[in-house]
C-alpha positions as CSV (number, residue, x, y, z in Angstrom):
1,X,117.1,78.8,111.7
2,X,120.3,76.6,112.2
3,X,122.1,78.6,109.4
4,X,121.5,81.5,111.1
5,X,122.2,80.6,114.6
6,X,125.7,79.2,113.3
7,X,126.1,82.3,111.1
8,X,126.0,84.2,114.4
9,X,128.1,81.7,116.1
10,X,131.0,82.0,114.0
11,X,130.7,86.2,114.2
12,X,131.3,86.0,117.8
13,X,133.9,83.5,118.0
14,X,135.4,85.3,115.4
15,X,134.8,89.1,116.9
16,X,133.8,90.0,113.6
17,X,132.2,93.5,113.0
18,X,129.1,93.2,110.9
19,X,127.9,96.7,109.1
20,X,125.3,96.8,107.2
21,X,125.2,98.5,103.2
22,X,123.2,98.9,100.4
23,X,123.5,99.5,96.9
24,X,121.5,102.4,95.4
25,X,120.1,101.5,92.0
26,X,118.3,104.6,90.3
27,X,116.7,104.0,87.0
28,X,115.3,106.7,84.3
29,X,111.7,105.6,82.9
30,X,111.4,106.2,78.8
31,X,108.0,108.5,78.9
32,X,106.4,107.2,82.1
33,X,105.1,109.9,84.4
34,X,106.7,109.6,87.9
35,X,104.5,110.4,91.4
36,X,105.6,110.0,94.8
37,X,103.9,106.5,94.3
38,X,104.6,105.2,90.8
39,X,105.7,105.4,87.3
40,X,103.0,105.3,84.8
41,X,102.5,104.7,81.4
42,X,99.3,105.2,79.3
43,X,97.8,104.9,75.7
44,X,94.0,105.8,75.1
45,X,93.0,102.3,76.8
46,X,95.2,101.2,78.9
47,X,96.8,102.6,82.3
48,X,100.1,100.9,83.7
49,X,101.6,101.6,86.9
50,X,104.9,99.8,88.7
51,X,107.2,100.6,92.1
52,X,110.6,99.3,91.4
53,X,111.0,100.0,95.3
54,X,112.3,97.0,97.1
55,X,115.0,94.4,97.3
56,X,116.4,93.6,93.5
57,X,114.2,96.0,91.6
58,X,110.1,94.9,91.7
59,X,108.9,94.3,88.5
60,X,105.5,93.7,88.9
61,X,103.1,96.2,87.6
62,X,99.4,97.2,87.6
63,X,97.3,97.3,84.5
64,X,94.2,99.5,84.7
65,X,91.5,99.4,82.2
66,X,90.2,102.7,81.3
67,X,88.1,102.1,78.2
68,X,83.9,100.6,78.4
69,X,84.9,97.1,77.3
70,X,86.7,94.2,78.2
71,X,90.8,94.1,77.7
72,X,92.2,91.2,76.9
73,X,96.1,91.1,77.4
74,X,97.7,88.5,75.5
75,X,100.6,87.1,77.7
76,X,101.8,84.3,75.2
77,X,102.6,87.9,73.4
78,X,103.8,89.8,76.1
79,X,107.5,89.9,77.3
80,X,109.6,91.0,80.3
81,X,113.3,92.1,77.7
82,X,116.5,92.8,79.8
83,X,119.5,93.7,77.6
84,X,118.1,92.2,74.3
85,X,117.2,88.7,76.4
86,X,113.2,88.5,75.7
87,X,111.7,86.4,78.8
88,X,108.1,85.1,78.3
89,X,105.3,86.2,80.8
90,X,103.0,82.9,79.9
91,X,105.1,79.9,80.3
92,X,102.2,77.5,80.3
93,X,102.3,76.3,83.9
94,X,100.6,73.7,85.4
95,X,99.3,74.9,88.9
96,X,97.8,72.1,92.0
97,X,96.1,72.9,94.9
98,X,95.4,70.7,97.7
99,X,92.9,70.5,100.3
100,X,93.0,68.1,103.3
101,X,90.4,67.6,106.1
102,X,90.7,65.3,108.9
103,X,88.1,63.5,111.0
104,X,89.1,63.4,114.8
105,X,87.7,60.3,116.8
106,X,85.6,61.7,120.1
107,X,86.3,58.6,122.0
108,X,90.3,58.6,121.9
109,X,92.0,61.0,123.4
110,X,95.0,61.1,121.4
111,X,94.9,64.0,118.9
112,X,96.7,61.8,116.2
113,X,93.8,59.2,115.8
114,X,91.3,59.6,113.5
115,X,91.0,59.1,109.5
116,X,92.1,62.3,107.0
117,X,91.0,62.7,103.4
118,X,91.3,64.9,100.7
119,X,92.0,65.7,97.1
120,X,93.7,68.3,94.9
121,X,92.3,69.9,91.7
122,X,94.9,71.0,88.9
123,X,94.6,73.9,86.3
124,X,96.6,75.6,83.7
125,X,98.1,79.3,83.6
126,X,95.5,81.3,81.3
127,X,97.4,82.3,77.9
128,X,95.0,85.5,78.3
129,X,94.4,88.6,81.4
130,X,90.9,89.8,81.0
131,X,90.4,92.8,82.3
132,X,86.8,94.1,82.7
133,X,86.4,98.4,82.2
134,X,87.4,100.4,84.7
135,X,88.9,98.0,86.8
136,X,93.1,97.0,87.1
137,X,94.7,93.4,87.7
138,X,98.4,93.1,89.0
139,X,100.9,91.1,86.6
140,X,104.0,90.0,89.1
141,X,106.9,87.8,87.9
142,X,110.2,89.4,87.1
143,X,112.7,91.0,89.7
144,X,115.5,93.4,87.4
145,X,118.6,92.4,89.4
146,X,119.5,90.4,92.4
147,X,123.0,90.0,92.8
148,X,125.5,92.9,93.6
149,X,126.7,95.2,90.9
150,X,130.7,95.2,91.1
151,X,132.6,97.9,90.0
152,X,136.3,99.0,90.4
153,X,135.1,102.4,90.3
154,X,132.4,102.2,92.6
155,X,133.7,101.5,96.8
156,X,132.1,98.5,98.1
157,X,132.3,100.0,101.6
158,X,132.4,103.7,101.2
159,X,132.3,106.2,104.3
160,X,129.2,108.3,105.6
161,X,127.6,110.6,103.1
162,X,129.1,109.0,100.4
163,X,128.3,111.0,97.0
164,X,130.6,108.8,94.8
165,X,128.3,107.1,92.5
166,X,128.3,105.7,89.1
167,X,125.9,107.5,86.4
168,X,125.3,106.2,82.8
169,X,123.2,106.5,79.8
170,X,121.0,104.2,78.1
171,X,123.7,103.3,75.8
172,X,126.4,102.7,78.6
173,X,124.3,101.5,81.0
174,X,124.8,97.9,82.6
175,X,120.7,97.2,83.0
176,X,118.3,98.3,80.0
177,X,115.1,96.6,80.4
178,X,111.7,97.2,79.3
179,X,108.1,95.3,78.9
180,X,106.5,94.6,75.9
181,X,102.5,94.2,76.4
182,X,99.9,93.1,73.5
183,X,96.3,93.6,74.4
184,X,93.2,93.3,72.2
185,X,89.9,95.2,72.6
186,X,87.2,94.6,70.7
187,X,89.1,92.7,68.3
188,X,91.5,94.7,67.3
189,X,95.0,94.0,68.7
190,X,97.3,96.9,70.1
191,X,100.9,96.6,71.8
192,X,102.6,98.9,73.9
193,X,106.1,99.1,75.5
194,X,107.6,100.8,78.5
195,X,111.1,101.1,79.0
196,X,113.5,101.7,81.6
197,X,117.0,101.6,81.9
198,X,119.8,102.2,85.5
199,X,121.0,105.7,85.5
200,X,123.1,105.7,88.7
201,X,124.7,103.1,91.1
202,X,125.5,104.4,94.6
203,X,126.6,102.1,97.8
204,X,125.8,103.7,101.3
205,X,126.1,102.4,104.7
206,X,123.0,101.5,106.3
207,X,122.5,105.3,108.5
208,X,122.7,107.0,105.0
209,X,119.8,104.7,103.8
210,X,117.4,104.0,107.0
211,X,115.9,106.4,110.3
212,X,113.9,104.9,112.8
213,X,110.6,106.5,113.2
214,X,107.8,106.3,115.9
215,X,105.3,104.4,114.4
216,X,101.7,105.8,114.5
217,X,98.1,103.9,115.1
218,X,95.2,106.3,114.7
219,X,97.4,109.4,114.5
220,X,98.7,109.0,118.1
221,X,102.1,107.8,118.6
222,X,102.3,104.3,120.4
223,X,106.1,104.1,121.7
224,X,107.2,101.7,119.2
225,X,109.9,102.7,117.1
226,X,110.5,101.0,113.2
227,X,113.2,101.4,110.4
228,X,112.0,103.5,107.3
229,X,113.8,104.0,104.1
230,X,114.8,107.6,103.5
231,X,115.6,107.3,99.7
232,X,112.4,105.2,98.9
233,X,110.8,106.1,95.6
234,X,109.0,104.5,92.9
235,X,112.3,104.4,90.0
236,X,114.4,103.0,92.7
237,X,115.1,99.7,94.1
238,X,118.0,98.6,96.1
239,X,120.2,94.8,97.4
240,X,122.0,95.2,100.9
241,X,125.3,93.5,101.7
242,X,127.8,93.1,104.6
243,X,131.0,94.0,105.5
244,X,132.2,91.2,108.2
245,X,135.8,93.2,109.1
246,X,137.8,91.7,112.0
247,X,139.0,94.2,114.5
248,X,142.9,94.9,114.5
249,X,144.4,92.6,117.7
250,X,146.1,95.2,120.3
């Protein structure tokens, strides 16, 4: 909160101008079927959805089970691979919760007195996913890119409506990236990959990106207005900037 409240201090001692931007990241998915809510991929057992929508690329992805029996994904064998780089989804993790209660004295008034115990249990990450039939479990860890993507040909700060982009193939293309899954069922074991890689980079200022919008309860409208996303879709994902310019002195 102090960061922040100096961050703004210095804009307006300064008389900086702060705009807002955002860099477009379209990707083209190898064989996955795209909706107006996800890309999918599928063999004869297994159904796997993501939404790269969001800030950096979301990586997660949903992992339905469409076969009678029990899935078992093997995540010692399954691996998150950006540009050749294989990153492990099990890392063996040790994970610790904590639980704390406190016994308040009724004859004191203070709120402080009083006697607190508790204890915390331990457990480690699961080398296996099972997933039961006809069910899905969500497998979240990786984000595809989180830093801005500079270019010479690509304008940081372009103008309104701004249609210069950058467009590449899978072999010229800065981020290929793809999973690799093993699963087992009944015994026999089974891996599938779905791959991805960024087709086009695009920066636009924050009016070609956002529109406020009345927001709805119940299907009447309630007054209050919120920011949505006009190029929102599930093969996209985005990281917004600033541009803190200082106005010309007169």
């Amino acid at each position: 909160m102090k960061r922040k409240m100096l961050f703004l201090l210095v804009i307006a001692l300064t008389g900086c101008k702060v705009s807002n931007y955002y860099q477009l990241y379209t990707t083209s998915p190898e064989n996955g079927q795209l909706s107006a809510s996800s890309i999918s991929f599928e063999d004869e057992n297994l159904l796997v959805s993501y939404n790269l929508w969001g800030v950096g690329g979301d990586f997660s992805f949903s992992i339905y089970n469409k076969s009678s029996e029990d899935a078992v994904i093997e995540l010692s064998k399954s691996f998150y691979v950006m540009n050749g780089y294989a990153n492990d989804y099990f890392k063996n993790r040790v994970y610790t919760k904590s639980t704390n209660t406190g016994v308040v004295s009724p004859l004191v008034t203070t709120p402080v007195a009083g006697s607190m115990s508790g204890y915390s249990t331990s457990y480690s990450e699961n080398p296996e996913l099972i997933i039961p039939p006809q069910t899905k479990k969500l497998v979240s860890e990786y984000t595809i890119n989180s830093s801005y993507y500079d270019h010479c040909d690509l304008p940081k700060f372009p103008p309104r409506k701004n249609n210069h982009s950058l467009t590449f193939t899978k072999e010229t293309s800065p981020f290929v990236f793809y999973n690799i899954i093993t699963y087992s069922l009944n015994g026999i074991e089974k891996r599938i990959e779905n791959h991805f890689f960024v087709s086009e980079i695009i920066n636009l200022q924050q009016k070609d990106m956002v529109k406020l919008e009345e927001v709805k309860r119940c299907g009447k409208k309630t007054g209050l207005m919120t920011q949505v996303f006009t190029k929102a879709s599930p093969e996209k994902f985005y990281i917004p900037y600033l541009n803190l310019s200082t106005p010309p002195k007169k």
